[in-house]
N, CA, C and O atoms as a MOPAC input file, in Angstrom:
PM7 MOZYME 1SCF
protein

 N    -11.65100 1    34.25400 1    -2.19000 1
 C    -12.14700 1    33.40200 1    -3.25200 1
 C    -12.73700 1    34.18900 1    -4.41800 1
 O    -12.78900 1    33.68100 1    -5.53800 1
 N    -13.21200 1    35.50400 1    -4.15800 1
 C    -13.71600 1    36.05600 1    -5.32900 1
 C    -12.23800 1    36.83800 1    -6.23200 1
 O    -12.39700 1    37.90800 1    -6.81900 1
 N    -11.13100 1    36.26200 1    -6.21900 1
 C    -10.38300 1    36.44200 1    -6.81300 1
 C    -10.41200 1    35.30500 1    -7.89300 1
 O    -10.02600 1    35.47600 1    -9.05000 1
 N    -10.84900 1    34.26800 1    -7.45800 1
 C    -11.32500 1    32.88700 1    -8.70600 1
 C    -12.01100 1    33.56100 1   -10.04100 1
 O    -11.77700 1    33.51500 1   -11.24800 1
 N    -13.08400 1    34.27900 1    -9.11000 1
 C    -14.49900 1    34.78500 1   -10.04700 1
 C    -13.70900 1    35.70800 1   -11.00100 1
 O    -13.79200 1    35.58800 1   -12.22300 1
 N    -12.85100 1    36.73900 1   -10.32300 1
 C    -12.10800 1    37.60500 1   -11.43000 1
 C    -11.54600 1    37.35800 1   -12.20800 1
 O    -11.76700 1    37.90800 1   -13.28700 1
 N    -10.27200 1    36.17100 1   -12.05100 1
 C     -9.61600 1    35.22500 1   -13.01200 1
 C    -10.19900 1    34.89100 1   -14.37900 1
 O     -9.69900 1    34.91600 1   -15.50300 1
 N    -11.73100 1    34.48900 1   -13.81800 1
 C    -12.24400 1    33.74500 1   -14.54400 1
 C    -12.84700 1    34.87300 1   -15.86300 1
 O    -12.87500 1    34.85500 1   -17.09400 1
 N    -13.11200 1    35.44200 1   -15.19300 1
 C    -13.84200 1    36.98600 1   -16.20100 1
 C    -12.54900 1    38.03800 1   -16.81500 1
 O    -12.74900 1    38.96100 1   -17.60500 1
 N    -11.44800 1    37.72200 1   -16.34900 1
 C    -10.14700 1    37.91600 1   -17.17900 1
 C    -10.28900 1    36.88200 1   -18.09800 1
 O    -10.88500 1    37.11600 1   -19.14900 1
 N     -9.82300 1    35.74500 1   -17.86400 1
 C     -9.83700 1    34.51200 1   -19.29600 1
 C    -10.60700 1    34.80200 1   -19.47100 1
 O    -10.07300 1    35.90400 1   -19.59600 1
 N    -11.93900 1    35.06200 1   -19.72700 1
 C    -13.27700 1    35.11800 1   -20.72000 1
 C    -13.00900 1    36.63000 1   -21.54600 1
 O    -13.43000 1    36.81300 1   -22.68800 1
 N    -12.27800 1    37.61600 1   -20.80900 1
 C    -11.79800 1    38.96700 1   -21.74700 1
 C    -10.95400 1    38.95400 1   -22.83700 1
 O    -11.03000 1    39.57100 1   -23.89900 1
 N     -9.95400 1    37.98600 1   -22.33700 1
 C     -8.77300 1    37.79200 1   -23.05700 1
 C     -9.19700 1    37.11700 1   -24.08800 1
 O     -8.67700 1    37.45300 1   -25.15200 1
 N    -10.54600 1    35.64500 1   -24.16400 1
 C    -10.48300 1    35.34600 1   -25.49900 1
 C    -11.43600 1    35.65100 1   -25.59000 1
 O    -12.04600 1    34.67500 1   -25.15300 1
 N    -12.66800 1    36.88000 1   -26.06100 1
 C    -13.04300 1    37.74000 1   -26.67400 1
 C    -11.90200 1    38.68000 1   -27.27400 1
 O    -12.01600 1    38.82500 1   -28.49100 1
 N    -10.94600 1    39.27700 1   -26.75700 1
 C    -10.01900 1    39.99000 1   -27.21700 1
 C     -9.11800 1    39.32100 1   -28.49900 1
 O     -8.60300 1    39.93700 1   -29.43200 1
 N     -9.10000 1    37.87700 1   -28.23800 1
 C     -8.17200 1    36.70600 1   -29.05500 1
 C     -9.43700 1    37.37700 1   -30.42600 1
 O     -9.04200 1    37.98200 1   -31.42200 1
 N    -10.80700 1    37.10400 1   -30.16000 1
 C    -11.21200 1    36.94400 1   -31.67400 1
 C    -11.47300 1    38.08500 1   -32.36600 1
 O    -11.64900 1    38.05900 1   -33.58400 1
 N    -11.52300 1    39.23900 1   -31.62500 1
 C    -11.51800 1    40.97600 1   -31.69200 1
 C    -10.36000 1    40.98300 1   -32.64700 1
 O    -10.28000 1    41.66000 1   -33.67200 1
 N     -9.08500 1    39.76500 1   -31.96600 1
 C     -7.92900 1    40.09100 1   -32.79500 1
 C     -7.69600 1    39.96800 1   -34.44800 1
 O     -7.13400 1    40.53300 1   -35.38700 1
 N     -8.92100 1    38.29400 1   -33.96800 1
 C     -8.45000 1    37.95900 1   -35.35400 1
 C     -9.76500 1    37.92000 1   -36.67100 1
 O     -9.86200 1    37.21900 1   -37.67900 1
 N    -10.59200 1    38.93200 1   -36.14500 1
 C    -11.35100 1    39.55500 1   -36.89100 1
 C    -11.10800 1    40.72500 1   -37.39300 1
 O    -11.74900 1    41.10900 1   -38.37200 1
 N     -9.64600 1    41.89400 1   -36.51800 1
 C     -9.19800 1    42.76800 1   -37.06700 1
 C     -8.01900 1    42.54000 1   -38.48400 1
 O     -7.66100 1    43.46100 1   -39.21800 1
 N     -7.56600 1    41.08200 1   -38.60600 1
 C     -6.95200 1    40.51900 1   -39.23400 1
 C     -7.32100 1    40.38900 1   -40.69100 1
 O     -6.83700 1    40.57300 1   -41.80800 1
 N     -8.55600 1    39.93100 1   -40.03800 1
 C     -9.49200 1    39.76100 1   -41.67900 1
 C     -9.70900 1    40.66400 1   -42.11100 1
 O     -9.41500 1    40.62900 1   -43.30600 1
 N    -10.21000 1    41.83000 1   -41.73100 1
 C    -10.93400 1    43.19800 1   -41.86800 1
 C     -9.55500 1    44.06000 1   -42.78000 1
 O     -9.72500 1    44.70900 1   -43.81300 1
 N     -7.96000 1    43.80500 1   -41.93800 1
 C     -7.16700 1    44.19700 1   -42.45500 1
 C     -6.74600 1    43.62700 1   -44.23300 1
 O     -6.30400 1    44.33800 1   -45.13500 1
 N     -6.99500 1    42.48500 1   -44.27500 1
 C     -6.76000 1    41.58900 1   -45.40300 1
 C     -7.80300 1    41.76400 1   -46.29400 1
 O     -7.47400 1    41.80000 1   -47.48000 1
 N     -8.84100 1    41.86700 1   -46.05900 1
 C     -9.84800 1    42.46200 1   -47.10300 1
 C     -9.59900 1    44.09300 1   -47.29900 1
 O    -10.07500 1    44.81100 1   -48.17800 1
 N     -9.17400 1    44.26700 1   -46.78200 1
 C     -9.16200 1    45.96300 1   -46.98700 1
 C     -8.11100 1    46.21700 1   -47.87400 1
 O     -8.16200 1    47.22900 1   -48.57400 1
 N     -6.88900 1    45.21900 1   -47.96900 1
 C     -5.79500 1    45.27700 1   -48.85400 1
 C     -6.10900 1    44.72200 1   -49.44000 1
 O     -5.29500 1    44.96600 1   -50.33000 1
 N     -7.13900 1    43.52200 1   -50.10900 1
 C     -7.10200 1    42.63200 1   -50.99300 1
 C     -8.70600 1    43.81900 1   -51.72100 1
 O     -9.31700 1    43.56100 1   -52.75800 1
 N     -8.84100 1    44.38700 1   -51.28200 1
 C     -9.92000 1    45.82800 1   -52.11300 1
 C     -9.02800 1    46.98200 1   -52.83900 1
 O     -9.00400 1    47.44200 1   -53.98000 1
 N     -8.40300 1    47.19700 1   -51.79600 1
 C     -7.08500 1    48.29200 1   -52.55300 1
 C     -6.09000 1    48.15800 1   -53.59900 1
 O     -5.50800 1    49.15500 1   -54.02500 1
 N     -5.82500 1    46.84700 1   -54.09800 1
 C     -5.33300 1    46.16000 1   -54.98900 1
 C     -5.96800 1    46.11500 1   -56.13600 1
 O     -5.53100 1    46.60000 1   -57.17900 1
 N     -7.30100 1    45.38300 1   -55.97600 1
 C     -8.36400 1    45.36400 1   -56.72700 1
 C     -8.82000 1    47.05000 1   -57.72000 1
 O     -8.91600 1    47.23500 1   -58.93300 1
 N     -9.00200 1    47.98100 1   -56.57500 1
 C     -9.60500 1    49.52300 1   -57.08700 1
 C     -8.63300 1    49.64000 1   -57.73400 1
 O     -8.89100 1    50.07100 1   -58.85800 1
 N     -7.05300 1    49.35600 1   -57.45900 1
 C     -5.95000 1    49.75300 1   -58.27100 1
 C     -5.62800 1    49.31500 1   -59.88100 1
 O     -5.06200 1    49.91800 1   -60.79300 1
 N     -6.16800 1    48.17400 1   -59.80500 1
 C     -6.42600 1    47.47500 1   -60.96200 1
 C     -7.53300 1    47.80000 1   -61.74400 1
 O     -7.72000 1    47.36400 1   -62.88000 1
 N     -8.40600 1    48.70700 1   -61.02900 1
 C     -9.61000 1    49.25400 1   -61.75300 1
 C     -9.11000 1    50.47300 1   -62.53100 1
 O     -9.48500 1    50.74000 1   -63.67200 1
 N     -8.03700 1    51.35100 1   -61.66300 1
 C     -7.99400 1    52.96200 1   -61.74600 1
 C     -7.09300 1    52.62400 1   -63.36400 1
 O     -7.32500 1    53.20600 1   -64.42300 1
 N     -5.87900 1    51.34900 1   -63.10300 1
 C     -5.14200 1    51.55800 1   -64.29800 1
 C     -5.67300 1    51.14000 1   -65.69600 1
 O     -5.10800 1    51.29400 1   -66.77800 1
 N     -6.97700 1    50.53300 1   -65.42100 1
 C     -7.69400 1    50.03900 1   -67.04900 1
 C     -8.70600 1    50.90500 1   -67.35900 1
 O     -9.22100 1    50.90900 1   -68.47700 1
 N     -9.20900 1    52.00700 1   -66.03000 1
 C     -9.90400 1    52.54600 1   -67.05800 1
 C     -9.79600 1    54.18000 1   -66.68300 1
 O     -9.38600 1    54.65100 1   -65.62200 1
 N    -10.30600 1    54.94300 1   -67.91900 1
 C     -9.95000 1    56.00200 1   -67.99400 1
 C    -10.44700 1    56.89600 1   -66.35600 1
 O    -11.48600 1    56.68900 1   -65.72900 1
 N     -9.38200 1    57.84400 1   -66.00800 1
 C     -9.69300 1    58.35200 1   -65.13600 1
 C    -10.74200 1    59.34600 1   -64.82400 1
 O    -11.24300 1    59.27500 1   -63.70100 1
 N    -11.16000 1    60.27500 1   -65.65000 1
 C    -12.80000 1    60.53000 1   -65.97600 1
 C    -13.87300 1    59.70400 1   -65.85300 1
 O    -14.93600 1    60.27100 1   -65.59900 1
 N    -13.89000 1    58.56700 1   -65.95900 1
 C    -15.37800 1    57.50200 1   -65.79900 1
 C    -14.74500 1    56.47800 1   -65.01200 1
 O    -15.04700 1    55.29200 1   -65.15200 1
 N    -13.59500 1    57.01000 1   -63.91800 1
 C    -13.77200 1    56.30200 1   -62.79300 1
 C    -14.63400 1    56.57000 1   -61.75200 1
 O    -14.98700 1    55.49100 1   -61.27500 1
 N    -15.24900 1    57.69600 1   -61.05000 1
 C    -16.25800 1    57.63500 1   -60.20000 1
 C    -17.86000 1    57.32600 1   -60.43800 1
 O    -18.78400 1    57.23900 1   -59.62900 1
 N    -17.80500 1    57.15000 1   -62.36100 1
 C    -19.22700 1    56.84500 1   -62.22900 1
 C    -18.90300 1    54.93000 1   -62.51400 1
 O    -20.00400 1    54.48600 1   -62.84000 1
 N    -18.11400 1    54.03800 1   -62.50500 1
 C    -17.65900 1    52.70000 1   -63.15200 1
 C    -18.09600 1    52.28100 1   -61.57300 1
 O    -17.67100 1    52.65100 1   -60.47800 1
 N    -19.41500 1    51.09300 1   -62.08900 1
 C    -20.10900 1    50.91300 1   -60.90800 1
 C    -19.16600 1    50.00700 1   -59.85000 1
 O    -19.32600 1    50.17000 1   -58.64000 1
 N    -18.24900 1    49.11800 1   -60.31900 1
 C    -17.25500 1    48.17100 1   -59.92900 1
 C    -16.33200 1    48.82900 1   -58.82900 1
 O    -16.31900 1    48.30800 1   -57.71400 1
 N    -15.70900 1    49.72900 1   -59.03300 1
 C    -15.01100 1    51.20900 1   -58.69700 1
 C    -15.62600 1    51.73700 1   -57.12100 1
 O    -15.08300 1    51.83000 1   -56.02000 1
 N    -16.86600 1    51.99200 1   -57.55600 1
 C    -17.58800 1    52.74000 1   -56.60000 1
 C    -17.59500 1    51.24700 1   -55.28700 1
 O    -17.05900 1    51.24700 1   -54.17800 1
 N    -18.46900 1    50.02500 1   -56.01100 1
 C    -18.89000 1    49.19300 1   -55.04100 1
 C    -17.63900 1    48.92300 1   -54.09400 1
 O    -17.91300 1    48.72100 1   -52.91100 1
 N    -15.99200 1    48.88900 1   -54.55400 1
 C    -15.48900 1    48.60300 1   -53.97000 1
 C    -14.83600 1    49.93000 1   -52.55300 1
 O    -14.52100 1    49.79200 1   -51.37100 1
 N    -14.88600 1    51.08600 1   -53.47000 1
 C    -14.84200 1    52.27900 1   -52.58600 1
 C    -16.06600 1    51.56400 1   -51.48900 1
 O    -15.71200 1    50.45700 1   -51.08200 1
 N    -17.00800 1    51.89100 1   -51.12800 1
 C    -17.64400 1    51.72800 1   -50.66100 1
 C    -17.78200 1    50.87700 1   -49.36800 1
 O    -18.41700 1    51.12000 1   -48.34300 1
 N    -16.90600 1    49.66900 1   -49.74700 1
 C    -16.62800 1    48.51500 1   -49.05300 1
 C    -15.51100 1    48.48600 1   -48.24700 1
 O    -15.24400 1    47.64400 1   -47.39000 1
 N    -14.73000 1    49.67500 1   -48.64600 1
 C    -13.58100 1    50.13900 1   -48.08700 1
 C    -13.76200 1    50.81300 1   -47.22500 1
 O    -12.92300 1    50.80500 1   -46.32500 1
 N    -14.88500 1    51.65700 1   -47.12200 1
 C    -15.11400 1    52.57600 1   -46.72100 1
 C    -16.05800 1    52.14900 1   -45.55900 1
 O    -16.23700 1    52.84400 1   -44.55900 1
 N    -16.90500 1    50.40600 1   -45.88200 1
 C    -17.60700 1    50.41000 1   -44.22600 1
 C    -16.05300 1    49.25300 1   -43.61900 1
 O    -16.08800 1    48.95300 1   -42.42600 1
 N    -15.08300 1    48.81500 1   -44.29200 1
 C    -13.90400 1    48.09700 1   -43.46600 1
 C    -13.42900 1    49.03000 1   -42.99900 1
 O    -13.17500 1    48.72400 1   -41.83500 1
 N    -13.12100 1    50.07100 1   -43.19200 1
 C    -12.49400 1    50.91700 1   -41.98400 1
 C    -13.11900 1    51.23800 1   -40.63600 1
 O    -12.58800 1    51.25800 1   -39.52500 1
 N    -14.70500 1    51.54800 1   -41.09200 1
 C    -15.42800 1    51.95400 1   -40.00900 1
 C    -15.55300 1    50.31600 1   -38.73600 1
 O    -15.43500 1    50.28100 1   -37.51100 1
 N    -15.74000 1    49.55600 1   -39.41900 1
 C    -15.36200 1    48.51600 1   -38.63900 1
 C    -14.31500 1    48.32900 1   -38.12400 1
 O    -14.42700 1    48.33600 1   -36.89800 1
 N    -13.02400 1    48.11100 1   -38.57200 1
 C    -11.90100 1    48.54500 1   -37.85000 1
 C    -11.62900 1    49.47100 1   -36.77400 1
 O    -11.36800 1    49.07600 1   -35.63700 1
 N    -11.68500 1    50.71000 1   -37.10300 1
 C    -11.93400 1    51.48100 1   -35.93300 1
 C    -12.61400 1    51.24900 1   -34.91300 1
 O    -12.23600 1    51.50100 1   -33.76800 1
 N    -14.07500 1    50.56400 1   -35.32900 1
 C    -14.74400 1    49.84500 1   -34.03900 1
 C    -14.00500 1    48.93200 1   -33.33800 1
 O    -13.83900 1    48.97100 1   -32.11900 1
 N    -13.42900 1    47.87200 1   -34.30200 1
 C    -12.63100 1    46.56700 1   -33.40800 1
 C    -11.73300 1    47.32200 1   -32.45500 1
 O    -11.24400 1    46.88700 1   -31.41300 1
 N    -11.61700 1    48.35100 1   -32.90700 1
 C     -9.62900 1    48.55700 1   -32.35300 1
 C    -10.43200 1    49.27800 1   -31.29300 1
 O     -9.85500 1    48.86000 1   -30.28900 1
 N    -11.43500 1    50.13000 1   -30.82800 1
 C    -11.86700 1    50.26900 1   -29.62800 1
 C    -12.39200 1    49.54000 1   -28.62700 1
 O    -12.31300 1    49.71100 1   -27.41100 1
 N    -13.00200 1    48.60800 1   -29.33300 1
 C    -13.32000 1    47.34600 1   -28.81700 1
 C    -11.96300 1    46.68000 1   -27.46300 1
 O    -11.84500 1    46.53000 1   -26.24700 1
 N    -11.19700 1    46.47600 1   -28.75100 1
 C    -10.03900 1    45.79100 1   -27.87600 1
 C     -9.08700 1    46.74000 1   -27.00900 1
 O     -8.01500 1    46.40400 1   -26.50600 1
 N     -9.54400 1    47.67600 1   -26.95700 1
 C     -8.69800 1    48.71300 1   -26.05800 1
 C     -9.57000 1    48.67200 1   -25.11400 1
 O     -9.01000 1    48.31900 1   -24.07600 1
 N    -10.75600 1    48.87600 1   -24.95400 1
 C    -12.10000 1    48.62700 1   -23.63000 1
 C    -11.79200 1    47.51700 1   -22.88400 1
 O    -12.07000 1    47.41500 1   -21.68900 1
 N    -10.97700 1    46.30400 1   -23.82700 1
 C    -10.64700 1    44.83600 1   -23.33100 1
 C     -9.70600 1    44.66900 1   -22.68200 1
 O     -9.56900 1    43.96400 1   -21.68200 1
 N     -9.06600 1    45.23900 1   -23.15300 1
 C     -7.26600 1    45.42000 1   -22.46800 1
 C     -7.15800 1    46.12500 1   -21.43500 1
 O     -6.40400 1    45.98500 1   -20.47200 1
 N     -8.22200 1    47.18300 1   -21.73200 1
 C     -8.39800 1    48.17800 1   -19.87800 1
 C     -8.50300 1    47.33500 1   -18.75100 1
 O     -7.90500 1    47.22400 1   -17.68000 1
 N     -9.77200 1    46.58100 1   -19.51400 1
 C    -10.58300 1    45.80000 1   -18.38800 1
 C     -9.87200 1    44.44400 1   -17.92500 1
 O    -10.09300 1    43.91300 1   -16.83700 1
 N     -9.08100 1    44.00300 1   -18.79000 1
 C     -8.04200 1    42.86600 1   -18.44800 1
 C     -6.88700 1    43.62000 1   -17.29500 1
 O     -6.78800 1    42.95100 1   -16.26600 1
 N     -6.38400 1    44.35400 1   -17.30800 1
 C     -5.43400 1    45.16200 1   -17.08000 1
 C     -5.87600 1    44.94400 1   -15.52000 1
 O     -5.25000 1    44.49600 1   -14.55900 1
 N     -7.28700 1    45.47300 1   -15.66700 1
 C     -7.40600 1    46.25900 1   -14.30800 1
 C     -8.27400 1    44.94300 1   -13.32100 1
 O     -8.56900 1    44.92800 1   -12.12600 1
 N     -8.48500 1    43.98200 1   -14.34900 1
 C     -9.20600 1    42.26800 1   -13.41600 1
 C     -7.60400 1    41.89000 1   -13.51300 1
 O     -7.77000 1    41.63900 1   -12.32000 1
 N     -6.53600 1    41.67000 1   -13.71000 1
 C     -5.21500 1    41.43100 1   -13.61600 1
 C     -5.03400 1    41.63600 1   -12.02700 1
 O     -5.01400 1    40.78700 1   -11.13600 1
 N     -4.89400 1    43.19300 1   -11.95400 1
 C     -4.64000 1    44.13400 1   -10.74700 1
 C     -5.50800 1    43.66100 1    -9.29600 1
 O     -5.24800 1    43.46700 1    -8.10800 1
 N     -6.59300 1    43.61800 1   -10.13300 1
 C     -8.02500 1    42.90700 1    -8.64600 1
 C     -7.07600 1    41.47000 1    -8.43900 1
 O     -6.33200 1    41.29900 1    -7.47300 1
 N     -7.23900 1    40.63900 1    -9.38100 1
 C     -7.11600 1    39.12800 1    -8.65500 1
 C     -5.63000 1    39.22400 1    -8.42700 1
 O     -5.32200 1    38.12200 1    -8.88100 1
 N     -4.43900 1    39.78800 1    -8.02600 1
 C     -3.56300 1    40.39100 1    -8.16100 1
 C     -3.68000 1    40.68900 1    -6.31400 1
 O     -3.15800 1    40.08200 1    -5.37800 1
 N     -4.70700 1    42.02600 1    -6.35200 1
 C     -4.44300 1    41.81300 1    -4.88800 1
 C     -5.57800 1    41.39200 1    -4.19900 1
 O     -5.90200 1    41.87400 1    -3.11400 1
 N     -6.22600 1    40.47700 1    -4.80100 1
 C     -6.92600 1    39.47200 1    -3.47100 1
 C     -6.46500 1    38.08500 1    -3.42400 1
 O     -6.83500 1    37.16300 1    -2.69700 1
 N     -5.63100 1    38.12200 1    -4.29800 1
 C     -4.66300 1    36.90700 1    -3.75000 1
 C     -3.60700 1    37.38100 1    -2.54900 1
 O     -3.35200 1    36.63000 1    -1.60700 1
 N     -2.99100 1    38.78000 1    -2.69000 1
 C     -2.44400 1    39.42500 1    -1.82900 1
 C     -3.26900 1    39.13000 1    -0.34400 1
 O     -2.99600 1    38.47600 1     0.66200 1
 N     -4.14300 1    39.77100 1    -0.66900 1
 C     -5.53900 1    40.09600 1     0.55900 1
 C     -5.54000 1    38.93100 1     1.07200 1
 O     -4.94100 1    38.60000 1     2.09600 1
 N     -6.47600 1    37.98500 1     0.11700 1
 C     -6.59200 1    36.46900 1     0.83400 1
 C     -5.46000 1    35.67700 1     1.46900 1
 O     -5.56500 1    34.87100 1     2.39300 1
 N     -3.98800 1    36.16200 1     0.60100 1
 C     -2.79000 1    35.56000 1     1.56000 1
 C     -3.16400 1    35.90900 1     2.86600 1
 O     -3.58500 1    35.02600 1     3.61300 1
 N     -3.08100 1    36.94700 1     3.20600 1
 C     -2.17300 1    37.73200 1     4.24700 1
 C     -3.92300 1    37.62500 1     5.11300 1
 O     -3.70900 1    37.81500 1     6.31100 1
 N     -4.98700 1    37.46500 1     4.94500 1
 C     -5.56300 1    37.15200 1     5.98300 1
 C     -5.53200 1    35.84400 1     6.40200 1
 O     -6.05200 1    35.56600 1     7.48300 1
 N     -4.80800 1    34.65700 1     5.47000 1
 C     -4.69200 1    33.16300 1     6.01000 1
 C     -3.41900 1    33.24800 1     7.25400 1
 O     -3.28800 1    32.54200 1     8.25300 1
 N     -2.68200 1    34.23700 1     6.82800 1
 C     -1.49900 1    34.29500 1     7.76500 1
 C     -1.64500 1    34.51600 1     9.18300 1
 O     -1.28600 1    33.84700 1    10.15300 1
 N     -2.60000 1    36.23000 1     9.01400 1
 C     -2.85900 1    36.23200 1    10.25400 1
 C     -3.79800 1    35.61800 1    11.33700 1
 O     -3.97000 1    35.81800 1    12.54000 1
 N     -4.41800 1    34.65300 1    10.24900 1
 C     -5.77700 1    34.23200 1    10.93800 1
 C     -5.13400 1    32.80200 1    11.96900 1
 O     -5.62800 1    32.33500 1    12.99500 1
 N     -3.97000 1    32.41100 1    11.28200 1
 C     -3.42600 1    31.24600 1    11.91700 1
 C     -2.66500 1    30.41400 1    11.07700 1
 O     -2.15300 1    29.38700 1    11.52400 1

């Protein structure tokens, strides 16, 4: 029966992992919808008083903590996927287990 309990703490991994997913989604979409933006900065203004053009910087910047977040998510969901993987494998074989002691028990 404590193959139930594992099941259950798999589905609860998997959708933490679902919103890991779709927070890496957003993170990705702002990060391109910034890179677009700086690009549109670099071509209007002169390239000399682009690192001091406060607009410029704020968005560097913002780019610069979406990645670091990203990288977090994406470890995140690899810790998740281990751990799914390997509660897969458990309730996997104590359903095995629990078969095969109903068998022999009678």
């Amino acid at each position: 029966m404590t193959f139930l309990a594992l099941d259950a703490q798999k589905s609860l991994y998997t959708l933490q992992k679902s919103q890991l997913n779709f927070e890496q989604t957003l993170v990705v979409a702002r990060a391109s919808y910034l890179s677009k933006e700086m690009a549109i900065i670099q071509e209007s203004v002169d390239p000399s008083t682009l690192d001091s053009d406060p607009n410029y910087i704020q968005l560097q910047t913002e780019q610069e903590q979406l990645e670091v977040r990203k990288e977090s998510l994406d470890s995140q969901v690899q810790l998740l996927e281990q751990e799914i993987s390997n509660l897969k494998t458990a309730v996997t074989n104590g359903i095995k287990n629990g078969c095969g002691l109903n068998l022999i028990g009678g």
